[in-house]
C-alpha positions in Angstrom: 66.8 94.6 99.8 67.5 95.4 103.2 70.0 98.2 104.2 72.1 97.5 107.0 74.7 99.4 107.5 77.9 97.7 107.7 79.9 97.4 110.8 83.3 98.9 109.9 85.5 100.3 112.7 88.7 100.3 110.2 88.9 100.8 106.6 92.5 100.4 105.3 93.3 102.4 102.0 94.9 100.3 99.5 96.6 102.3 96.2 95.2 100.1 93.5 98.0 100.2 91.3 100.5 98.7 93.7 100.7 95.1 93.3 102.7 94.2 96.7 100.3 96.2 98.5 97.5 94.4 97.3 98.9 90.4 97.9 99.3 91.5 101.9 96.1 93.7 102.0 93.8 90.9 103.9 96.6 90.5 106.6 96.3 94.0 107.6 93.8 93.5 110.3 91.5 96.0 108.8 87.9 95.5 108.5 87.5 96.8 105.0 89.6 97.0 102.3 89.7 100.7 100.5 91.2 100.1 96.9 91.7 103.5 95.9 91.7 105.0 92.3 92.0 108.2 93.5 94.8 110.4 94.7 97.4 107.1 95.3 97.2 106.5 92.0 99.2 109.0 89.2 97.1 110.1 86.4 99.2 107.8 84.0 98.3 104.6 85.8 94.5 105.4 86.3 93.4 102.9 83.4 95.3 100.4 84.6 94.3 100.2 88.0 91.2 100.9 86.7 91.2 97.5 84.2 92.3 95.4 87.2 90.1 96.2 90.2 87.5 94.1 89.7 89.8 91.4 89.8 91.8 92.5 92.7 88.2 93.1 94.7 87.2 89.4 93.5 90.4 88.2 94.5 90.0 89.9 98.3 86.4 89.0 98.6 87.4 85.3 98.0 90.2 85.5 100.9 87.8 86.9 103.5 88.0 91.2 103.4 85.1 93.1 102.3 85.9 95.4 99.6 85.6 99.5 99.3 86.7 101.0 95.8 87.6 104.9 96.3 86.8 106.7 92.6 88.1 110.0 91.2 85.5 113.3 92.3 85.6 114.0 88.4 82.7 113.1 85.9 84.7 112.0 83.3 86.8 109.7 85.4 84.5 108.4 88.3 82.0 107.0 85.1 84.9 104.6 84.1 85.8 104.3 87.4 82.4 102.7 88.0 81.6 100.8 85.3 85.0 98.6 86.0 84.5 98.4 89.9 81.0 96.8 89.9 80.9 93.4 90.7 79.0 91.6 93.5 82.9 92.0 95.4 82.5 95.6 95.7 80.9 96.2 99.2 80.8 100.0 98.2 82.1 102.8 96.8 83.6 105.7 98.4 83.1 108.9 97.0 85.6 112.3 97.4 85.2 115.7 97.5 81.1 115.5 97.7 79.8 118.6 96.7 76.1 117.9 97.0 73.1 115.4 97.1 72.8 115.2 93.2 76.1 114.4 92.9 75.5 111.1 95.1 72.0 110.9 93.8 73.9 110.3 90.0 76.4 108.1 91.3 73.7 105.8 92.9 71.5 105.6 89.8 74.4 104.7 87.7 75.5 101.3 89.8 71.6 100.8 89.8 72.2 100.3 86.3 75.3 98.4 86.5 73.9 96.5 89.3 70.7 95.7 87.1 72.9 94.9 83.9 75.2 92.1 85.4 72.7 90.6 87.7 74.0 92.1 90.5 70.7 92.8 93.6 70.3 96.3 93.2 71.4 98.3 96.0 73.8 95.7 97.1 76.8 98.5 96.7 76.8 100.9 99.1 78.3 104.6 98.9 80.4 106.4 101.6 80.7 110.1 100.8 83.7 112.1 101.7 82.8 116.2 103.0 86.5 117.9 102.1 85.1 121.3 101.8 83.9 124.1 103.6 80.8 124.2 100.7 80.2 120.8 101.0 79.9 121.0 105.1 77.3 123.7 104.7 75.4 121.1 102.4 76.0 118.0 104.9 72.4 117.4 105.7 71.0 117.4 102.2 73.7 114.9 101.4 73.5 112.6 104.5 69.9 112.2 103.5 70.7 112.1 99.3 70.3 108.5 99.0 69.1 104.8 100.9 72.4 103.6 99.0 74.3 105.9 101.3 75.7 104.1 104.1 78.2 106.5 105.9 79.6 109.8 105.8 82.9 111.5 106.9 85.0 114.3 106.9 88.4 114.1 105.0 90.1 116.3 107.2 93.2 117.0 105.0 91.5 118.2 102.4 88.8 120.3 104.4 91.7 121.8 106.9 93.1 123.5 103.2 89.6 124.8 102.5 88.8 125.9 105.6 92.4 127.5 106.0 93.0 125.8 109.6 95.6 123.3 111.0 94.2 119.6 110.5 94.7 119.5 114.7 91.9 118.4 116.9 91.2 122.0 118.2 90.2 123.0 114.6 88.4 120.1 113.7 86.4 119.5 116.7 83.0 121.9 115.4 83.8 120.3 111.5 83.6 117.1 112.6 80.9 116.7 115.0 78.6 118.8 112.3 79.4 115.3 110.4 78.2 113.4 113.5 75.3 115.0 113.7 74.3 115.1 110.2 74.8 111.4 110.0 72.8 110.3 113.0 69.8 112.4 112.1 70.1 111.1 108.7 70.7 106.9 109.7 74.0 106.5 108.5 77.1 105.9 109.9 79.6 108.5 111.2 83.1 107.8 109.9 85.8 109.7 110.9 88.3 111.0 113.9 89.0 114.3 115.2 92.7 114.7 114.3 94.9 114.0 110.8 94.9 111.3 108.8 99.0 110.8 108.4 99.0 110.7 112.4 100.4 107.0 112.8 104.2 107.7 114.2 103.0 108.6 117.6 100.4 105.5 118.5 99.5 106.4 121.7 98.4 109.4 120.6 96.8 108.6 117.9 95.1 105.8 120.7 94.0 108.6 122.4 92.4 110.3 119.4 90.7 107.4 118.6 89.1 106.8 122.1 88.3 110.1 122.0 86.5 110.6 118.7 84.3 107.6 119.7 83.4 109.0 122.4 82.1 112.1 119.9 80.2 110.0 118.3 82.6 108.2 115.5 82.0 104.7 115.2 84.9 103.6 112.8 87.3 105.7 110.1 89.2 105.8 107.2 93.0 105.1 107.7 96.4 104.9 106.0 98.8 102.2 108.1 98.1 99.1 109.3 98.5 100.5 112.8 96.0 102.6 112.6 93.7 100.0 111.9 94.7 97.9 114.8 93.8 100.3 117.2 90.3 101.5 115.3 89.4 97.7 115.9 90.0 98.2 119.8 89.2 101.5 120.4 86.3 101.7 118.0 84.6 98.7 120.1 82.8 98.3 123.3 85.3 96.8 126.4 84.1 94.1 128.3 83.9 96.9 131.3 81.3 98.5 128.8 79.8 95.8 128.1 78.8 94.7 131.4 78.0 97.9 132.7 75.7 98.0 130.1 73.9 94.4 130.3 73.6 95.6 134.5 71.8 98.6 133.4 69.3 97.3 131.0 68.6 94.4 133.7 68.0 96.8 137.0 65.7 98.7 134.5 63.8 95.7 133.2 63.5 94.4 137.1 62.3 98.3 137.9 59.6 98.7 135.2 58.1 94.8 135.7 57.6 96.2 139.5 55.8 99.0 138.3 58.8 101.9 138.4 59.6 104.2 136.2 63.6 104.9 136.8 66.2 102.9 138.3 69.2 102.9 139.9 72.6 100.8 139.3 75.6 101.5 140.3 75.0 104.3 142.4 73.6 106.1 139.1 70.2 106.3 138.5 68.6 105.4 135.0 66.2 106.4 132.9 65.0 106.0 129.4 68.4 107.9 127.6 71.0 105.9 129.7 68.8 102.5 128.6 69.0 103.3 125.2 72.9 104.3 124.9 73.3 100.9 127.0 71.4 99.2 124.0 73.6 100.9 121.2 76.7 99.6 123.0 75.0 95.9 123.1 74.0 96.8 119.3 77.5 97.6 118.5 79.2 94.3 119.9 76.4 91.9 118.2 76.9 93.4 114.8 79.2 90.6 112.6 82.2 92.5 112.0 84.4 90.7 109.4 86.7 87.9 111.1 90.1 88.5 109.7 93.5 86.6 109.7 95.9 88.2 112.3 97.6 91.1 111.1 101.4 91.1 108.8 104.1 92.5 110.9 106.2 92.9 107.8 
């Protein structure tokens, strides 16, 4: 089947054990849904979040919200973990504390199995793998490129700042996280991520302004904890109509300049050439892709 990657500027986690959490979850304004089975969830109420996620995904999936399951980093849970989460409602599975390629590599041929066994087209869940170590950033090439099933990658800056023994600040995770960037481009996968923590959502504006900034890195949609956050991945995450039309002007006075015979353009008082065109094409790219339609975010 094909492999598009999906167009997610938010992704909104979700502790799976937490009934009220889950009955707003699709007014939360996110793009995906991240039911997590991981560290929101205490070891005593693993099995039971784990019994009823396939219903809660199926139960999201029919009200509109694409669905991400996050499963525990160890063996002997994440193989439970999957064999209750897959279900044609699971858009894909998100991975902690990657240490390497095989890991994905075992996690993708197991819901290949799954996939196979309930009738499921194979490679319809995707994987997002989470770098929070300084081990696994030194491995982040070999595990962008692991896997087709392997849609995006990011850096879980809580959990690397501890390993790396620095301050989860946008000073200290600026080289960390555009290693991700890299590493993701080169491999065809999406970027996830922002340069800055994870619990900023007191201070909006400045988490606004980490946002707009970690785009302009590179980032093309995160991970986050509040509904907040998610409102302003949506906006900040996305091309303005400013960029938008800038970018339509470019790609016409280059189209007028090469069926004259020319080479480079100018617009704008810039002038353009074959780089400029292309980034003015990914920002077209960007705002065609069918980002889920959601109901307007609760304000409760």
């Amino acid at each position: 089947m094909e492999h598009k990657l999906p167009p997610w500027r938010s992704l909104l986690f979700v502790p799976a054990n937490v009934p009220e959490y889950i009955d707003k979850a699709h007014l939360r304004g996110a793009d995906a849904i991240v039911l997590d089975l991981e560290d929101s969830v205490p070891p005593g109420e693993k099995a039971a979040a784990r019994e009823r996620v396939a219903s809660v995904a199926a139960t999201l999936s029919a009200r509109g919200v694409d669905v991400v399951v996050r499963i525990n980093a160890s063996l002997r849970l994440a193989a439970p973990d999957l064999e209750a989460l897959a279900s044609p409602a699971v858009h894909a599975v998100c991975v902690p504390k990657v240490n390497g390629a095989a890991q994905l590599q075992w996690i993708s041929e197991a819901l290949g199995e799954l996939e196979v066994e309930r009738g499921i087209p194979r490679g319809t869940i995707r994987l997002i793998a989470m770098i929070e170590s300084v081990a696994a950033l030194s491995r982040r090439e070999e595990i962008a490129k692991s896997t087709r099933r392997l849609a995006a990658m990011t850096l879980g800056t809580e959990d690397f700042a501890v390993s790396a023994g620095i301050a989860p600040e946008a000073d200290a995770l600026l080289h960390p996280c555009q290693q991700v960037v890299f590493a993701a481009r080169a491999a065809g996968i999406t970027p996830l991520g922002f340069v800055g923590s994870i619990a900023q959502y007191r201070d909006l504006e400045a988490f606004r302004a980490t946002i707009r900034r970690s785009r302009q890195l590179g980032f093309r949609g995160a991970l986050c904890i509040h509904p907040a956050q998610a409102a302003i991945m949506n906006e900040e995450f996305a091309p303005s109509e400013e960029e938008l039309s800038e970018a339509r002007g470019i790609i016409d006075a280059y189209e007028q300049a090469l069926a004259a015979g020319r080479g480079s353009a100018e617009y704008n008082g810039r002038m353009l050439d074959a780089p400029v065109v292309a980034r003015a094409k990914e920002v077209l790219a960007s705002a065609a892709d069918e980002v889920p339609q959601r109901p307007p975010a609760a304000t409760d």
